[in-house]
N, C-alpha and C positions, 0 to 999 in steps of 0.2 A: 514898942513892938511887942505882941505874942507870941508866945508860943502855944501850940495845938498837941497835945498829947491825948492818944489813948491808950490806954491801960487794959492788957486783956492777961487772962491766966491759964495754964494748963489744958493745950489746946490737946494733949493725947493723941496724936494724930495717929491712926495703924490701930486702933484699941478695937476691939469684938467686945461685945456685953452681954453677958450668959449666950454666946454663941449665934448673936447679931453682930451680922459685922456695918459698922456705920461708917462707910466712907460715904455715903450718898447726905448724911449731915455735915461730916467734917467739909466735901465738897460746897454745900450752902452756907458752910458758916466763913471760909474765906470767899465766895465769891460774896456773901453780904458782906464784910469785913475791907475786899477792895471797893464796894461802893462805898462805904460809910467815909472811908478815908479819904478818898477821892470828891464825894460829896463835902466834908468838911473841911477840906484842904489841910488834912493832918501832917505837922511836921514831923512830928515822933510816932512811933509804933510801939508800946511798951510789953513787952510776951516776957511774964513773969512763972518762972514755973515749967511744966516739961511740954516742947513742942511735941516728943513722941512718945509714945504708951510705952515702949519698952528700949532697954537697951539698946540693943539690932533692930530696930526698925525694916520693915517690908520696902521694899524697892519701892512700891505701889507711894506707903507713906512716902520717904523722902522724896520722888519724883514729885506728886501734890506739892510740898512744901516749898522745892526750890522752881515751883511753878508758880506760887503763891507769891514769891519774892521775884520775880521775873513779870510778873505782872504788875506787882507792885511799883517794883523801878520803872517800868514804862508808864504810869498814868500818875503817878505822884511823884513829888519831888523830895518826901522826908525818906528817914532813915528807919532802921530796926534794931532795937536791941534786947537780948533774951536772956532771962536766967538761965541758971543750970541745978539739975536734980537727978539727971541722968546721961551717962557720956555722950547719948547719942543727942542729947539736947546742948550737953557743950559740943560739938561738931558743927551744933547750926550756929551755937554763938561766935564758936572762931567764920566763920563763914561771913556770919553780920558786919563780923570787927574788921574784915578784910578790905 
């Protein structure tokens, strides 16, 4: 038996860049991220690093993300697990652990 792991890092999620704000990327890159998973029947989901750009994350952000993982649980059968670099990324790791 295998296992299927991927590996992603410092998804920044709520992040503006010089005053672009890019939820309309962070949007494509989980909705590419539940195909790829889905596509390759991943067991693990490995998010190394900060889900959110800042501390206090925007409502906007964490809604995405536990939209991310509500989609996730519905069309895959693996698990998520996330480092931590900022509190508001341990909030999503106790979330994972739960």
């Amino acid at each position: 038996m295998s296992l299927k792991i991927i590996h992603t890092a410092d998804w920044h999620l709520g992040q503006t860049f010089f005053g672009y704000d890019r939820d309309e990327e962070h949007e494509a890159f989980l909705s590419w991220l539940i195909d790829i998973l889905t596509l390759r029947q991943t067991d693990v989901l490995l998010i190394a690093g900060d889900v959110f750009d800042v501390a206090n994350p925007s409502a906007a952000a964490q809604r995405r993300f536990f939209r991310f993982l509500r989609f996730r649980s519905a069309r895959t059968s693996g698990t998520a697990d996330a480092g931590v670099s900022h509190p508001a990324t341990e909030r999503a790791s106790a979330i994972l652990s739960a």
